[in-house]
MARLO-9232 format. One record per residue (C-alpha): x negated, y, z negated. Coordinates in nm, 4 decimals. Layout:
<sites>
x, y, z
X, Y, Z .
...
</sites>
This chain:
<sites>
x, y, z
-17.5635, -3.5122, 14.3382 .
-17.5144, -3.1398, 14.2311 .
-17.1952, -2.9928, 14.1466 .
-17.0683, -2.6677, 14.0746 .
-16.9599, -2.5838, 13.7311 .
-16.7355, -2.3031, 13.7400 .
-16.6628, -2.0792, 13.4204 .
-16.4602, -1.8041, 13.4414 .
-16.2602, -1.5792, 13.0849 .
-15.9220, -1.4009, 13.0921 .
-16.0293, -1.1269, 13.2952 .
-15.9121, -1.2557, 13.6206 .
-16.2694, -1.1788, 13.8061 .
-16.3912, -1.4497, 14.0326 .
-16.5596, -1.7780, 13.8220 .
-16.9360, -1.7793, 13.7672 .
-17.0651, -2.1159, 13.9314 .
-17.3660, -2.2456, 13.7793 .
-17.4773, -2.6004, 13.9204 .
-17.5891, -2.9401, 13.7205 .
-17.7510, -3.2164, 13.8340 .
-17.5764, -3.5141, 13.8139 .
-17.7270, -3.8718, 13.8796 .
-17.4719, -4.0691, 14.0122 .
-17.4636, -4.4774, 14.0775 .
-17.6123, -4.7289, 13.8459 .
-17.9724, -4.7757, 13.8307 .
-18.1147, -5.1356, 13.8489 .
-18.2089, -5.2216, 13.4447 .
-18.4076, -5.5411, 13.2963 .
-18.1795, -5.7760, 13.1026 .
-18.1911, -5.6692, 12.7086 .
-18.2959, -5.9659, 12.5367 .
-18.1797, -5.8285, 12.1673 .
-17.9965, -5.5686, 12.0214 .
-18.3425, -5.3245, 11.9796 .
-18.3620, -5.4280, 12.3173 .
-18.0000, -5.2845, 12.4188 .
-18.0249, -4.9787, 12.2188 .
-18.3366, -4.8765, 12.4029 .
-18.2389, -5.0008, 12.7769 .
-17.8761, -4.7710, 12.6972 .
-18.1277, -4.4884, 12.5454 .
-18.2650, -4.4539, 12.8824 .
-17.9765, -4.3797, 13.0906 .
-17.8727, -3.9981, 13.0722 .
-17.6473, -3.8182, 12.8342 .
-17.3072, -3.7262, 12.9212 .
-17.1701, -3.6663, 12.6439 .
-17.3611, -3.5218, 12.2985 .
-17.0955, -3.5036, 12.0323 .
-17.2365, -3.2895, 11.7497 .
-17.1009, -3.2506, 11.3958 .
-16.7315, -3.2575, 11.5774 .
-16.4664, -3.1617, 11.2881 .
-16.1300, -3.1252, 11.4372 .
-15.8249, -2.9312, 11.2324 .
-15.4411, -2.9384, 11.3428 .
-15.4301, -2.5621, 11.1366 .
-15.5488, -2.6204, 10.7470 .
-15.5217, -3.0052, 10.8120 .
-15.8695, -3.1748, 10.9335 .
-15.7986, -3.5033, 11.1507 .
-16.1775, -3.5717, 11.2051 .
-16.5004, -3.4897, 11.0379 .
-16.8766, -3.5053, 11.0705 .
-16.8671, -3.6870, 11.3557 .
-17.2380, -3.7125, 11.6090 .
-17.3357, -3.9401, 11.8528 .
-17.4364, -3.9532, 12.2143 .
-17.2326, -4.1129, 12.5250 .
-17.4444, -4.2855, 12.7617 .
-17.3917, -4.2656, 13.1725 .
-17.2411, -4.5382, 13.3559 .
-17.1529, -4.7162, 13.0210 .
-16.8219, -4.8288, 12.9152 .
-16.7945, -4.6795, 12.5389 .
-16.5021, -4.8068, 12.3201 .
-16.3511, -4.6399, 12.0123 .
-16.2317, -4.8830, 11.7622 .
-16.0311, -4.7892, 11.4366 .
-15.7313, -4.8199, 11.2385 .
-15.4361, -4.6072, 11.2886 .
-15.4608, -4.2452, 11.1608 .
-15.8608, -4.2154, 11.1961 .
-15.8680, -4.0256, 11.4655 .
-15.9282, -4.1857, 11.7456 .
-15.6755, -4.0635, 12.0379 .
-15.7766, -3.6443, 11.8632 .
-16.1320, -3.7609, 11.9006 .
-16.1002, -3.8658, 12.3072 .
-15.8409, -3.5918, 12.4002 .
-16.1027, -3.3397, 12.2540 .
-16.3269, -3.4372, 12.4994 .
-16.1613, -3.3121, 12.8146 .
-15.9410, -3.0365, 12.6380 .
-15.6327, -3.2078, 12.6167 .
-15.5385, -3.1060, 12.3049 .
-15.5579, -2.7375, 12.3747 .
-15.2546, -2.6700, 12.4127 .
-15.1435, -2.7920, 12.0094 .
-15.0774, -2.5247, 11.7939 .
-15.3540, -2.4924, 11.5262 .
-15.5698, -2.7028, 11.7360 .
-15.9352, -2.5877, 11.6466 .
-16.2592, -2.7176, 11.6383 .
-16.6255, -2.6785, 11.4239 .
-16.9432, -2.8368, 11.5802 .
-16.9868, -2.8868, 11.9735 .
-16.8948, -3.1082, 12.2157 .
-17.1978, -3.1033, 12.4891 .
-17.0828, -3.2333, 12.8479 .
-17.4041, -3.2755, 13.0585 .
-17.5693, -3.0065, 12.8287 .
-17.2808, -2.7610, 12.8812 .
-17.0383, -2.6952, 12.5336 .
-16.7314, -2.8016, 12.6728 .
-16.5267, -2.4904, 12.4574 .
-16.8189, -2.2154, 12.4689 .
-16.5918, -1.9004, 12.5596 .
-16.5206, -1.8668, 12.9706 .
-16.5460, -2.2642, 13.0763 .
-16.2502, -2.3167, 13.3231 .
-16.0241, -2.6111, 13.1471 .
-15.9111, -2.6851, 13.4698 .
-16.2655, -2.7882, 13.5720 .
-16.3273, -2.9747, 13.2614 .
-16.0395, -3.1633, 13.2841 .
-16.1538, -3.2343, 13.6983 .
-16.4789, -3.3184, 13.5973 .
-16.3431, -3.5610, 13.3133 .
-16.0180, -3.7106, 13.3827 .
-15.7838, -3.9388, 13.1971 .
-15.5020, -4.1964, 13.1831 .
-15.2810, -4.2426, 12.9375 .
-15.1544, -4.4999, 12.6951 .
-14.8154, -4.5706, 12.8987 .
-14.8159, -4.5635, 13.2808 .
-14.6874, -4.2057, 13.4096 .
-14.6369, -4.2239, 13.7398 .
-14.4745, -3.9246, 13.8960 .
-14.1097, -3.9602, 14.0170 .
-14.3005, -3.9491, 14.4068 .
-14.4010, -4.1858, 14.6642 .
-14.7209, -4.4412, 14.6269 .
-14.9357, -4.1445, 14.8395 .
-14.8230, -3.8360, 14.7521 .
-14.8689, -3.9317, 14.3774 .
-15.2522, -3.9909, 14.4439 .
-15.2688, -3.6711, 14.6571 .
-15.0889, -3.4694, 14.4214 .
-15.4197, -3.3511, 14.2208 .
-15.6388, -3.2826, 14.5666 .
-15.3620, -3.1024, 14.7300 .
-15.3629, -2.8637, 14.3876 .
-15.7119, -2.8194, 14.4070 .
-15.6952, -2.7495, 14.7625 .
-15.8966, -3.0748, 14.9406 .
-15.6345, -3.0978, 15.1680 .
-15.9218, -3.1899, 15.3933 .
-15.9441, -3.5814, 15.4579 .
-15.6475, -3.6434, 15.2225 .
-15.5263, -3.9809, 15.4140 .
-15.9040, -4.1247, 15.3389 .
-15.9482, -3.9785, 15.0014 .
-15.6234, -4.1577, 14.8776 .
-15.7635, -4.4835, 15.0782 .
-16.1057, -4.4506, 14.8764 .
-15.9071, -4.3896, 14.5491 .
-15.6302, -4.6954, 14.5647 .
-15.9390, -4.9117, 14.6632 .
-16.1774, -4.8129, 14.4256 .
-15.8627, -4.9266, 14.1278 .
-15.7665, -5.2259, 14.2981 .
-15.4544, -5.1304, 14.4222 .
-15.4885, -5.0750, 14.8022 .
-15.4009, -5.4241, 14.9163 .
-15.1358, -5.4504, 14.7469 .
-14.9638, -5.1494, 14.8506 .
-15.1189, -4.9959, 15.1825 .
-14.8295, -5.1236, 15.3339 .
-14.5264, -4.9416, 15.0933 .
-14.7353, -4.6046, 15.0396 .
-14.4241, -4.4105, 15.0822 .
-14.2347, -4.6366, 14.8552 .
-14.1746, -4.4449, 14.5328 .
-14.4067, -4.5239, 14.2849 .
-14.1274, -4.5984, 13.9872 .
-14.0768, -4.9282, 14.2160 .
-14.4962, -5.0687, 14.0989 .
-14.4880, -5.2957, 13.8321 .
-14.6452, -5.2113, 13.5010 .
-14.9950, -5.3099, 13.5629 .
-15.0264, -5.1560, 13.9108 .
-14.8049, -4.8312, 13.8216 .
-15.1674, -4.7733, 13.5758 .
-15.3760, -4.8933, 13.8139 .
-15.2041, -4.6231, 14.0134 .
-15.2910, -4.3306, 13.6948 .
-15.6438, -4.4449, 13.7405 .
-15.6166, -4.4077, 14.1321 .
-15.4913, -4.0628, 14.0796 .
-15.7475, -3.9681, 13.8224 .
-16.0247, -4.0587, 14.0533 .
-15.8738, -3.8795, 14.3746 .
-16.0320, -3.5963, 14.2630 .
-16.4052, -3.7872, 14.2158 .
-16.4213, -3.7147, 13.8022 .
-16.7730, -3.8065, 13.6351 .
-16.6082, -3.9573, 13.3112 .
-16.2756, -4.1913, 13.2601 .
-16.1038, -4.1451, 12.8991 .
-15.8839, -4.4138, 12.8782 .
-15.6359, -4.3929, 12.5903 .
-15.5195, -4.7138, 12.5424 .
-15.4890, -4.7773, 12.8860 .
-15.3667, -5.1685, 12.8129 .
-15.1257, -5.1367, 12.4912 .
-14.7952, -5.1536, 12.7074 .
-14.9063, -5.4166, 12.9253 .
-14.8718, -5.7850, 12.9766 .
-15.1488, -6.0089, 12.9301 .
-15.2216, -6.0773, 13.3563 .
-15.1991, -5.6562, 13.3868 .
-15.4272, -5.6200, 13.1022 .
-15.7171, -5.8662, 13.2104 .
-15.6610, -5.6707, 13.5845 .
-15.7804, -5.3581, 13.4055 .
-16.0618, -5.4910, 13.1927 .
-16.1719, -5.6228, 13.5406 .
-16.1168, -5.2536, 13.6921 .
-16.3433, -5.1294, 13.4239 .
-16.6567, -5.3119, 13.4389 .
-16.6539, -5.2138, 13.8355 .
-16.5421, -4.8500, 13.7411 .
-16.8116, -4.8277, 13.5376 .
-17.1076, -4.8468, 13.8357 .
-16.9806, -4.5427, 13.9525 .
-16.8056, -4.3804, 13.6249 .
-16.8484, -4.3174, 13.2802 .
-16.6133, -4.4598, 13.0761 .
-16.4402, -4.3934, 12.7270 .
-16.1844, -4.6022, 12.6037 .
-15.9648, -4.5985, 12.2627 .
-15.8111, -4.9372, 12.2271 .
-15.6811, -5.1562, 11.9132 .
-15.7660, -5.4472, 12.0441 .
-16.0506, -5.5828, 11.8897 .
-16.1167, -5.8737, 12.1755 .
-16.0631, -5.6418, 12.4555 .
-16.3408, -5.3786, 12.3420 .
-16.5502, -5.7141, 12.2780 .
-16.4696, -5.8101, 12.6785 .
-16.5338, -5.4604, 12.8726 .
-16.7573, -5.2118, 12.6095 .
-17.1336, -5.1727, 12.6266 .
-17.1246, -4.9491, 12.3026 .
-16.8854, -4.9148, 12.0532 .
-16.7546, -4.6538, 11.8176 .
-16.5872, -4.7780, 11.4623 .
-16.4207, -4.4664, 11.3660 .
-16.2149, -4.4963, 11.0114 .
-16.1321, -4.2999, 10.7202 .
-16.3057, -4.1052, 10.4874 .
-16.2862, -4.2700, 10.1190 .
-16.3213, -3.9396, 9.9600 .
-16.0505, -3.7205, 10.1396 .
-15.8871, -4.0013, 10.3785 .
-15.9970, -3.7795, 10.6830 .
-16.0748, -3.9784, 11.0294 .
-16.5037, -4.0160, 11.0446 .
-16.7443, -4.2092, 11.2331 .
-16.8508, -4.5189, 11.0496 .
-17.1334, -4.6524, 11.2599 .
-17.1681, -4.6397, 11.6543 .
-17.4125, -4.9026, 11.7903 .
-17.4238, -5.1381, 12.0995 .
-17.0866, -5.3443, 12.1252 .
-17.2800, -5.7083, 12.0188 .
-17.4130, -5.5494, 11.7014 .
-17.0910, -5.3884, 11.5857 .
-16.9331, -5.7525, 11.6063 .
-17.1743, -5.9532, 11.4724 .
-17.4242, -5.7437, 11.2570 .
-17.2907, -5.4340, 11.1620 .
-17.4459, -5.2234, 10.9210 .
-17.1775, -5.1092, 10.7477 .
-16.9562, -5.3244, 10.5137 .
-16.6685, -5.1019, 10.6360 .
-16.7477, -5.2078, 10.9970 .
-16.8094, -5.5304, 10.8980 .
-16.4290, -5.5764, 10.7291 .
-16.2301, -5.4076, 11.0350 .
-16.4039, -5.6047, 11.2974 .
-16.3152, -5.9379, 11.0870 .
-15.9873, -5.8427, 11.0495 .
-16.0059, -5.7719, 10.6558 .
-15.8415, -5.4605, 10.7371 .
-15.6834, -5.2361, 10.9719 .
</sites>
């Protein structure tokens, strides 16, 4: 599929559109035998991400340092840490979020399909499209079921097909059966689990390329939380996925790779500690850091 990539600056002339190419669905892949195995089969897939010497700063305070590795396509990636490392800065920088923080800067890059994601001129609004995300606590608006999902296409004028484009997005999170028949029912009335099934409808309305997911499952139950693991690894055929989460079980259950991100012993900033397939990082990590958070010696 190609898409347009629009940038545009502060001078109010009409965005540049520049197009990628953008592979989209999963391609059929031999079953990895061992962990060399993994790490080459995910090495194949394409790049979405290429995080490169990130160092984030809230004004003279750094929050995150040295931090480079790749995100595959059509992977579910997991950030793991303890609290203070960095982990929600590190995700919201992806998309932009935290733009709008005063102080908020960045060193290094952060590559999206080969594009820097804050080079001068790239539309945030686009970014944020193209890479969407749901929160840590469902945040439904104060609307109905429908007009919550349409809310984002209707601002970005694809008015056209809206009835099937809301269809295709409650399906494709689960959600359509159990509320095609309420869909102007306000959406405060869902329960927990299916008010963030209904975020991650509303994210994918707008057909991102990449799901952050900030702790997607911390405020639910145990029955909503197993309902979204199960979202994700069928998300993930057609997404690609980044999720922070503190549970150390769940980002055994749904991640292909995983990201232990802790803190500095020198300065106590937020660093990556080793990023490797998620079966490695659990059972043979490299690092004796890695090693003592994912046994529970810490954190």
């Amino acid at each position: 599929m190609t898409i347009l990539y629009p940038v545009s600056d502060d001078s109010g002339q009409e965005p540049v559109r520049g197009r990628i190419r953008i592979q989209t669905g999963p391609v059929p892949q031999p079953i990895p035998r061992s962990a060399d195995d993994r790490a080459a089969l995910h090495e194949l897939r394409a790049v979405v991400f290429d995080i490169r010497d990130l160092s984030v700063y809230y004004g003279e305070k750094r929050a995150l340092t040295g931090t480079t590795f790749p995100i595959y396509r059509n992977l579910v990636t997991a950030v793991i840490g303890p609290s203070g490392c960095g982990k929600s800065t590190f995700i919201r920088t992806l998309n932009r979020m935290n733009d709008a923080i005063p102080g908020f800067r960045i060193e290094g890059q952060v590559l999206y399909n080969g594009h820097d994601v804050y080079d001068t001129g790239v539309n945030r609004v686009e970014v944020r499209r193209r890479i969407g995300m749901v929160f840590q606590k469902p945040n439904p608006f104060p609307k109905s079921i429908y007009d919550n999902v349409a809310w984002a296409p209707r601002n970005l004028g694809l008015r056209s097909g809206l009835a099937e484009r809301v269809e295709r997005a409650l399906r494709s999170a689960a959600l359509w059966d159990e509320v095609k028949d309420r869909l102007r029912d306000s959406a405060l009335s869902l329960s927990g689990g299916q008010q963030q099934r209904l975020c991650i409808a509303r994210a994918i309305a707008v057909e991102p390329d990449v799901l952050l997911l900030d702790e997607p499952a911390s405020a639910l139950d145990p029955v909503a939380t197993a309902s979204i693991e199960e979202l994700m690894h069928t998300l993930k055929a057609r997404y690609t996925i980044v999720i922070v989460t503190h549970n150390m079980q769940q980002a055994a259950r749904v991640a292909d790779r995983t990201a232990f991100f802790s803190l500095d012993r020198a300065d106590q900033v937020g660093t990556l500690i080793e990023y490797a397939d998620t079966e490695t990082i659990f059972r043979s990590p490299r690092d004796t850091r890695t090693r003592a958070y994912v046994t529970g010696q810490f954190g």
